[in-house]
N, C-alpha and C positions, 0 to 999 in steps of 0.2 A: 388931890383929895381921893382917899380911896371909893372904889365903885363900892354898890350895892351886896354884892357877891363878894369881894373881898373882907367883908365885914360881918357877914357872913361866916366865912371860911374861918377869919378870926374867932367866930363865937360872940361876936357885939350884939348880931341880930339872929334870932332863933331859926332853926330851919326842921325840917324833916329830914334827916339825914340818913342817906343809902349809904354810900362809901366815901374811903378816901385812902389816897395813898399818902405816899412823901409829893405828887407835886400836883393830881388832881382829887376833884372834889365831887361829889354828886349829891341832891338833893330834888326833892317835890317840889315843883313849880307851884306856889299856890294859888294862882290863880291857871288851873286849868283848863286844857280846851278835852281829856279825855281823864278819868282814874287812872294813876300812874303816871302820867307826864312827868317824867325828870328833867333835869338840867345837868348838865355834867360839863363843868368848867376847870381848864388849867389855874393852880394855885398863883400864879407867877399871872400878875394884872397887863393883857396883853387886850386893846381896844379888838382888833381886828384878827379873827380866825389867818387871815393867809401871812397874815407876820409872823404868827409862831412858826421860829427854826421847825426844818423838816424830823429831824428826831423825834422835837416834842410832839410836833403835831401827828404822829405817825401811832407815840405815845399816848396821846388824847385818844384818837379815834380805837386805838385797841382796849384804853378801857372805858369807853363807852359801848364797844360793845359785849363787851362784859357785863354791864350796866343792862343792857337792852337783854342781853339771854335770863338774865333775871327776872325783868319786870315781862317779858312773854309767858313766864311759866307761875309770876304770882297774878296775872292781869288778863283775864281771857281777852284774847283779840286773834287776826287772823296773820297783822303785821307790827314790828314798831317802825313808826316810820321817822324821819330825820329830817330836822330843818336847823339852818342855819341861818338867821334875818342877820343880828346882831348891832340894830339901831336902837333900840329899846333901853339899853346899858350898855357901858363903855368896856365891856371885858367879855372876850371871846368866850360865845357858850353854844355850846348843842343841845335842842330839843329833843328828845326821846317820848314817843307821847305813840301808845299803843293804838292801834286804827283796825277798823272792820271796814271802811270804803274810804278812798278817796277823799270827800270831803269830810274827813274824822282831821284832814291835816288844815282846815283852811282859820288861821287865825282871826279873820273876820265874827265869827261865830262868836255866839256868846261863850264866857267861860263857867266854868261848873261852880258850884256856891259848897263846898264841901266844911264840914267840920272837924273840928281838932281833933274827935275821937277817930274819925274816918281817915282823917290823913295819916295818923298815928299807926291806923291797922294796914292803912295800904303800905307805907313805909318798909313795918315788920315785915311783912309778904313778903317784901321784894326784896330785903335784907334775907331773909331765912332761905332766899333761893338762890345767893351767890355763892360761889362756892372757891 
């Protein structure tokens, strides 16, 4: 059964969508822990981040930070920082989630209650600053 993100990626289920190439994908996490929190996962349904062959993964991480030089320059913060849990859903993803302390990263926290209009404009941001 496909994961959440692959259906996603499909287009079955809506997303706020930053980028994507031919093999990854990036979009707004909607339930975030900061504005701009992205998601940036490989196309290709892989449970576990250390399975992905080292090309891909080498691939993944280069453009998520691709992803992350973006959303620094549409997202005031001081870092973006990077988590990797990946027990949540079955398909390797990176958090990308702007931070100003330390605990801007701790999942525990509530998450933010944003609106369609707002994710909408965060998106564009972060889209208008890739280049």
């Amino acid at each position: 059964m496909a994961s959440i993100f692959t259906k996603i990626i499909l287009g079955e289920i809506p997303c706020y969508k930053i980028a994507e190439d031919e093999n990854y994908f990036a979009f707004l996490d909607l339930n975030p822990l900061a504005k701009g929190h992205t998601l940036v996962v490989p196309k290709k349904e892989i449970d576990y981040i250390f399975d992905i062959d080292d090309a891909a993964h080498a691939e993944l991480w280069n453009f998520a930070k691709r992803i992350s030089r973006a959303i620094e320059k549409a997202v005031p913060c001081k870092r973006i920082g990077v988590a990797v849990i990946g027990l949540e859903v079955p398909h390797a993803h990176i958090h990308l989630i702007p931070m100003n302390r330390i605990s801007d990263l701790n999942f525990a926290s509530p998450k933010l209650e944003l609106g369609k209009e707002e994710l909408e404009s965060i998106a564009k941001k972060i889209r208008s600053e890739l280049s």
